[in-house]
Legacy VTK file of the C-alpha trace (Angstrom):
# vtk DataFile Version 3.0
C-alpha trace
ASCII
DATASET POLYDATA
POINTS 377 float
0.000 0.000 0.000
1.468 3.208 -0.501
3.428 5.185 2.408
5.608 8.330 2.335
8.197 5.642 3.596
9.556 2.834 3.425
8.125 -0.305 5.782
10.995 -1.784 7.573
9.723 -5.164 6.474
6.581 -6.216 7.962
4.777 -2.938 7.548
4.622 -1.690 10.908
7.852 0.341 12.096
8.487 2.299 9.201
12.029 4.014 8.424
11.105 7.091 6.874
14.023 7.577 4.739
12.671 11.165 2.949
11.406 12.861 6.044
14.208 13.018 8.648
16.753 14.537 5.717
14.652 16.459 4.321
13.692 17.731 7.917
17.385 18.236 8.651
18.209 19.924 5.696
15.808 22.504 6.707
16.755 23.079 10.127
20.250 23.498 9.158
19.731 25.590 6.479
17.060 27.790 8.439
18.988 27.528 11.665
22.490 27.737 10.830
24.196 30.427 12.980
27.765 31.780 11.676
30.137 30.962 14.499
33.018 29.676 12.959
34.266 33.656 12.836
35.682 35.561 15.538
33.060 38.131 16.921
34.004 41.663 15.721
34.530 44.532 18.150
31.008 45.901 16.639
29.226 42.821 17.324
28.544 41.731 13.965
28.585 38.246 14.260
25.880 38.383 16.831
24.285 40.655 14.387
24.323 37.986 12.082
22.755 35.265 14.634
19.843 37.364 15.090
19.347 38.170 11.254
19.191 34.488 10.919
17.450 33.546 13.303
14.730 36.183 12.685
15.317 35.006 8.736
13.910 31.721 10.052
11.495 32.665 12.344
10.403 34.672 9.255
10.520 31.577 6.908
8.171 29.490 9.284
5.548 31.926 10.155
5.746 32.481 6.287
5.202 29.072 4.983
2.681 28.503 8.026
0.527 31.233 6.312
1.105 30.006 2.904
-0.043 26.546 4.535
-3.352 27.683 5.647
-4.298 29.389 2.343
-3.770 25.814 0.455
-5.378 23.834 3.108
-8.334 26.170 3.093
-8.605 25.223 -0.707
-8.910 21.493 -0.051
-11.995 19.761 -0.358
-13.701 18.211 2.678
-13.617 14.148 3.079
-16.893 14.268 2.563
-16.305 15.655 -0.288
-14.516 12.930 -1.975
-15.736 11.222 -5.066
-17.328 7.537 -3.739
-14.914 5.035 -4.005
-17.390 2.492 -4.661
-21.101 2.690 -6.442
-23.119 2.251 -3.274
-25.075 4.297 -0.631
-22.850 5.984 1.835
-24.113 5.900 5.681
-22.771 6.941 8.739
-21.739 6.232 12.129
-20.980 8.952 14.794
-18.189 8.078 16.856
-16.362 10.662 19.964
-13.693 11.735 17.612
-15.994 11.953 14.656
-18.166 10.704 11.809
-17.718 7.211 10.067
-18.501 6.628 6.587
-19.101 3.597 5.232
-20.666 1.776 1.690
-23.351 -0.112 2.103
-25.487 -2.506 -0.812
-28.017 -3.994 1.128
-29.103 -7.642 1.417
-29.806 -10.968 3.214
-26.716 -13.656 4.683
-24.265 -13.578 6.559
-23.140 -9.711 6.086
-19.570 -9.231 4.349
-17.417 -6.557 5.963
-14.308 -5.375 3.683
-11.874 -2.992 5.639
-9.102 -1.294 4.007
-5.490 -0.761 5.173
-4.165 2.110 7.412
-1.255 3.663 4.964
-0.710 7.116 3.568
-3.512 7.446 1.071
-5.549 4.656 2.218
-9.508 4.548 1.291
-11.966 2.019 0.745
-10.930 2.151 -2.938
-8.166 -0.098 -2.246
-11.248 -2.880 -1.802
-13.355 -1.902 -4.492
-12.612 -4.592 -6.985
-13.468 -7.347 -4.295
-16.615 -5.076 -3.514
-17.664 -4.849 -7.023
-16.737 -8.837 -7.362
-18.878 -10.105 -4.516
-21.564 -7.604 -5.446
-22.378 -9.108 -8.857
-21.646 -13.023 -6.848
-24.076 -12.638 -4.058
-27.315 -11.138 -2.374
-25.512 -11.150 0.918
-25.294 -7.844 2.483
-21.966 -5.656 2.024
-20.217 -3.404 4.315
-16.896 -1.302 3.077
-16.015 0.704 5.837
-13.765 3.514 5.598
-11.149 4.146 9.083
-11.477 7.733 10.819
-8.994 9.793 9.138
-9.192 8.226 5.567
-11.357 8.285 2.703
-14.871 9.762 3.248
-14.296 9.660 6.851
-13.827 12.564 9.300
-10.198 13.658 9.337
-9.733 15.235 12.995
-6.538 15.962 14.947
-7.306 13.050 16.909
-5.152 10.916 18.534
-4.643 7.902 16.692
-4.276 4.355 18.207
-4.961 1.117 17.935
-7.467 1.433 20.422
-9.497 3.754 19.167
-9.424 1.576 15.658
-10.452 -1.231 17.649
-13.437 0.710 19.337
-14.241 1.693 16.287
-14.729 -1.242 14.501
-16.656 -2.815 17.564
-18.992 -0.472 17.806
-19.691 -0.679 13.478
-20.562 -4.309 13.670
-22.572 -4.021 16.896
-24.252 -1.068 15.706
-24.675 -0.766 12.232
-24.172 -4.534 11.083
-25.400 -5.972 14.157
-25.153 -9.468 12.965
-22.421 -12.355 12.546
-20.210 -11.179 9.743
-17.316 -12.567 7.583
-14.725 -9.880 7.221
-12.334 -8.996 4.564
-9.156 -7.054 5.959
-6.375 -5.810 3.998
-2.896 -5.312 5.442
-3.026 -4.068 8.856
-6.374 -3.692 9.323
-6.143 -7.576 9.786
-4.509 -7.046 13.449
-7.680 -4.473 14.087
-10.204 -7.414 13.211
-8.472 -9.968 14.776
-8.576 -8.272 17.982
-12.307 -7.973 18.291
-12.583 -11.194 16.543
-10.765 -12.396 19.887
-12.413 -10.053 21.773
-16.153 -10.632 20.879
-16.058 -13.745 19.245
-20.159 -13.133 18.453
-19.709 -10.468 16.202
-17.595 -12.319 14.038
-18.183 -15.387 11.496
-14.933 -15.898 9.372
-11.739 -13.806 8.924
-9.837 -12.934 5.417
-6.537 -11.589 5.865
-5.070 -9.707 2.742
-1.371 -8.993 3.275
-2.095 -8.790 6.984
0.715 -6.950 8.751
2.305 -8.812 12.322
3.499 -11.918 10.141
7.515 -10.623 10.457
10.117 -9.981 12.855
9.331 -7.337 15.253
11.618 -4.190 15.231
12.177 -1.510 17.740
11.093 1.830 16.237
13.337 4.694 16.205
12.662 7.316 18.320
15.061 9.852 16.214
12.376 8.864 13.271
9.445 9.985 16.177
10.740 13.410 17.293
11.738 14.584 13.924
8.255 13.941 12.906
6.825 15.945 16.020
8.772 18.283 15.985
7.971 18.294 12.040
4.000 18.830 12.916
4.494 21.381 15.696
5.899 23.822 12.775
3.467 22.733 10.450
6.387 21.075 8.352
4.761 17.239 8.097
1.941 18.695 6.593
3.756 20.772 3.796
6.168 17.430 3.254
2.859 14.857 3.296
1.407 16.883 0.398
4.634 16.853 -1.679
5.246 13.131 -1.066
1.217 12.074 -1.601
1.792 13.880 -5.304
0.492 11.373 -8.342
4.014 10.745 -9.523
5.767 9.237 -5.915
2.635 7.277 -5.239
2.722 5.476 -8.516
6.403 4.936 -8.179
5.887 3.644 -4.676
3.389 1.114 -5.435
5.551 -0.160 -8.361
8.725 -0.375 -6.343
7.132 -1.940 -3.291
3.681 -2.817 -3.566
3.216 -4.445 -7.163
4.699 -7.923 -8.151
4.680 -6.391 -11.557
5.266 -2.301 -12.093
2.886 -2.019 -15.576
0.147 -3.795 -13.108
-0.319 0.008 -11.445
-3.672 0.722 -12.713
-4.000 4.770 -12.829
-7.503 4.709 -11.304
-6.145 3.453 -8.140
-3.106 6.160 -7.805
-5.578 8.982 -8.768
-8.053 8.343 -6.081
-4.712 7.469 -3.447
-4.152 11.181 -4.457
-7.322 12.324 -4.151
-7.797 10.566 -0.615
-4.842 12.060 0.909
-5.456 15.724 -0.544
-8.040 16.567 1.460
-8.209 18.915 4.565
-6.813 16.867 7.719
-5.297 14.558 5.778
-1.937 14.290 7.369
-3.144 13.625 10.570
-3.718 9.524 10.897
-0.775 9.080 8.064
1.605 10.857 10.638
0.596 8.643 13.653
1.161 5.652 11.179
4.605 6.839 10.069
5.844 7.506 13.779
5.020 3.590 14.130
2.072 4.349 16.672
-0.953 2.663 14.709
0.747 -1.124 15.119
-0.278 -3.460 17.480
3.632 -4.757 17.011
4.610 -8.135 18.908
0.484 -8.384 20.238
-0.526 -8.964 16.663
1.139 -12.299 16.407
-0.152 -13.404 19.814
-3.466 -12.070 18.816
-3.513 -14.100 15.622
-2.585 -17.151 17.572
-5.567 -16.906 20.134
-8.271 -16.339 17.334
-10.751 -18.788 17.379
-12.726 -18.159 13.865
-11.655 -19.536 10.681
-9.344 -17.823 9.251
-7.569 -17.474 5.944
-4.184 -15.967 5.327
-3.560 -14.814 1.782
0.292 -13.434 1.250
2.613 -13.623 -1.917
4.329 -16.536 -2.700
7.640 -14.424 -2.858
8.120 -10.893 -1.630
11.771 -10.096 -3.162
11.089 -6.255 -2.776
7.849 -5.688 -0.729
7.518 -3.861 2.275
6.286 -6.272 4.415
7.766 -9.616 5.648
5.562 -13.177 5.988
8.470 -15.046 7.537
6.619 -16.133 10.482
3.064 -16.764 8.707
4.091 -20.697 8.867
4.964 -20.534 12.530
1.489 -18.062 13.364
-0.536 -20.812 11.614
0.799 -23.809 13.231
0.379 -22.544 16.457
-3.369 -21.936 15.601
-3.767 -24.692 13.106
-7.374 -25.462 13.666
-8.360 -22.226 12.937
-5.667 -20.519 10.409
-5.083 -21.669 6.912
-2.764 -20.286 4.476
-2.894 -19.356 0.905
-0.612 -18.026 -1.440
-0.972 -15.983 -4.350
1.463 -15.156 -7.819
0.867 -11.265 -7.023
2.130 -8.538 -4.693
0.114 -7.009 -1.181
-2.612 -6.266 -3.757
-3.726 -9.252 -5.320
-7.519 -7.865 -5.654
-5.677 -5.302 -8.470
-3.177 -7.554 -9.678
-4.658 -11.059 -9.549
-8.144 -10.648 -9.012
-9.819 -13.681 -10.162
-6.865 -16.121 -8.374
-8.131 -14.217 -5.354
-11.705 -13.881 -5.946
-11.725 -17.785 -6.160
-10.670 -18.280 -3.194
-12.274 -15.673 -1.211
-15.752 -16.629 -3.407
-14.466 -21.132 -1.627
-13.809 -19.810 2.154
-16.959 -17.876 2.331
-19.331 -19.858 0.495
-20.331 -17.260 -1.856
-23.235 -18.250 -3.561
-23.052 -17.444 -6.965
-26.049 -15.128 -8.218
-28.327 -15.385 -11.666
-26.684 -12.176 -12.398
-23.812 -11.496 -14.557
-20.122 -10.731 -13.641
-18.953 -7.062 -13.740
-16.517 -6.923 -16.453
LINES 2 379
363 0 1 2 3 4 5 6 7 8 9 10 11 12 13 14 15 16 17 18 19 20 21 22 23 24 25 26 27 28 29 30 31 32 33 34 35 36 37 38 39 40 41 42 43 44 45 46 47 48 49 50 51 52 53 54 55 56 57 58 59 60 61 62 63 64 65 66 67 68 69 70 71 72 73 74 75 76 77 78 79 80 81 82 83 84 85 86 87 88 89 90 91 92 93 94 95 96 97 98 99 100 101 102 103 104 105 106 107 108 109 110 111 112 113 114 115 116 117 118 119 120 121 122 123 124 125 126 127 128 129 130 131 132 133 134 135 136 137 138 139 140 141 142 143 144 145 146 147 148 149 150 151 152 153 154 155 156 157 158 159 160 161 162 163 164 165 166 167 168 169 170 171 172 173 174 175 176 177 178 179 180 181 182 183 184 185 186 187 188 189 190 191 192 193 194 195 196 197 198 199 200 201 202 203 204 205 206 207 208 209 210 211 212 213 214 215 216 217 218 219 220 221 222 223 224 225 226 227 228 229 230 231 232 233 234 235 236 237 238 239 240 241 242 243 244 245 246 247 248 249 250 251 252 253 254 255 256 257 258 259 260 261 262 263 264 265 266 267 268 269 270 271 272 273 274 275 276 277 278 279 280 281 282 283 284 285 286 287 288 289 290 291 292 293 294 295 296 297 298 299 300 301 302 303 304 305 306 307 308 309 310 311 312 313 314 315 316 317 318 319 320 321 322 323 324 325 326 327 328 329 330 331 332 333 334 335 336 337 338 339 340 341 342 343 344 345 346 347 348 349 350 351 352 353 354 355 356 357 358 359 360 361 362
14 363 364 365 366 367 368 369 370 371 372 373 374 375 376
């Protein structure tokens, strides 16, 4: 999925290679003092400290203003085009208002939950939306995570908790019956949490990519002051908007995301630019990049204690993807009457790159009835 970083492998402690230089380019170059002189009798190396330093002080309150005027042009979330052809409903939350797609039915309700990235939406799920809508009557949830897609964007403070909270209070609430969810990346650790946790709102568990499958790292805690100190200034924000631009999301998903570069459909990249040009934007993205939106070594315990079926699907080979599956055996043995792996020829998107591989064996685990109607083409 596309990030303004790099994953360190399993998608969870990210090392943020563009941010901290970029950062530190900027603080030297608005902050560097000329000391390496001797002071003058008339002061004038002091003279120049304070030139500089007002210079920068300038430069900030400058680019803050600049700031404002092109956030005050972006759209709402709202706002947003729909990501999928369905009616949009809502759920009010303490932090703000969920948005979610909805084509109603009968069955055992489908949930689909997208991943928690940098220009995440429920777009990334559309083609398994559109899939199972033209497959089944069952009803269809795509729900989209406070602070992406047609979501509410607040200044919140973003955890795994309040994920969590969310998501339990969406099925009890608004689905409010057994479901089989469909979780991409790490949105996986978020449903198998409350699929743990409240076993009754859950039927059966698909796990796209699902993050908490590799080593766990230590994240760096250089990476999570420059970044504060970053959003204190208003800096992140000015940096996220350069590094969400159409041209480094594209080359991000065919670097790291895609098994096969000329598999980036354009659709996808334009709404992932879209999604993460909106007012608010930056804020969920930054608490994912600082590494504070992982569940880190509780998702493989939490995988390991789930007791709903549950189906695994990863790459066969990830050569140069940003997340690592090396413990997926070891997870699934020590829940083998629950877990089950597959693996697919694609990258952490099979739904775009090998949709009918996956479809077939999302369409076997949940017994998705095929309908009288016709496939979407």
């Amino acid at each position: 999925m596309p990030h303004t970083g790099r994953y360190n492998h399993h998608a969870r402690n990210i090392v943020f290679t563009p941010m901290p230089f970029s950062l530190s380019q900027l603080t030297q170059n608005l902050f560097r003092k000329s000391t390496s002189s001797v002071p003058s009798r008339d002061g004038s190396t002091r003279m120049r400290t304070i030139v500089t330093g007002s210079v920068a002080i300038g430069a900030l309150v400058t680019g803050a203003v600049l700031e404002k005027t092109r956030r005050d042009r972006l759209p709402r979330a709202w706002q947003l085009p729909k990501a999928i052809d369905a009616d949009v409903e809502e759920l009010e939350i303490m932090e703000g208002r969920v948005r979610y797609y909805k084509r109603p039915g009968s069955g055992i309700p489908i949930v689909l939950l997208h991943s928690i990235n940098a220009a995440a939406s429920s777009y990334e799920m559309k083609p398994i939306f559109d899939h199972l809508a033209s497959h089944t009557d069952r009803p269809i949830y795509a729900m989209d995570w406070l602070g992406f897609g047609i979501s509410d964007r607040p200044n919140a403070r973003y955890t795994p908790g309040l994920y969590q909270r969310q998501l339990r209070r969406f099925l009890s609430e608004r689905v409010r019956s057994s479901a089989d969810i469909i979780a991409l990346s790490l949105a996986s650790e978020y449903a198998a949490t409350i699929a743990h946790a409240f076993p009754v709102l859950v039927k059966r568990l698909v796990f796209i990519s699902p993050t908490g499958l590799g080593p766990t790292l230590q994240e760096s805690l250089f990476q999570q002051a420059v970044i504060g100190v970053a959003s204190s200034v208003g800096a992140f924000e000015v940096f996220f908007a350069r590094l969400t631009q159409r041209a480094s999301l594209r080359r991000f998903y065919a670097e790291h995301v895609f098994l096969n570069p000329d598999n980036v459909p354009a659709d996808l990249v334009e709404y992932a630019y879209l999604t993460s040009h909106v007012r608010g934007a930056h804020h969920a993205p930054r608490r994912f990049i600082q590494g504070s939106l992982s569940m880190k070594e509780y998702a493989p315990r939490t995988y390991m204690h789930v007791h709903a079926p549950t189906l695994l699907i990863i790459p066969e080979s990830d050569p140069e993807m940003v997340q690592d599956f090396a413990r997926a055996d070891e997870i699934a043995a020590a829940n083998k009457e629950y877990i089950q792996i597959r693996k697919i020829h694609s990258g952490l998107l099979p739904q775009w790159e090998a949709s009918q591989e996956l479809f077939d064996v999302i369409d076997d685990f949940l017994d998705v009835a095929v309908s009288a109607h016709p496939q979407k083409g």
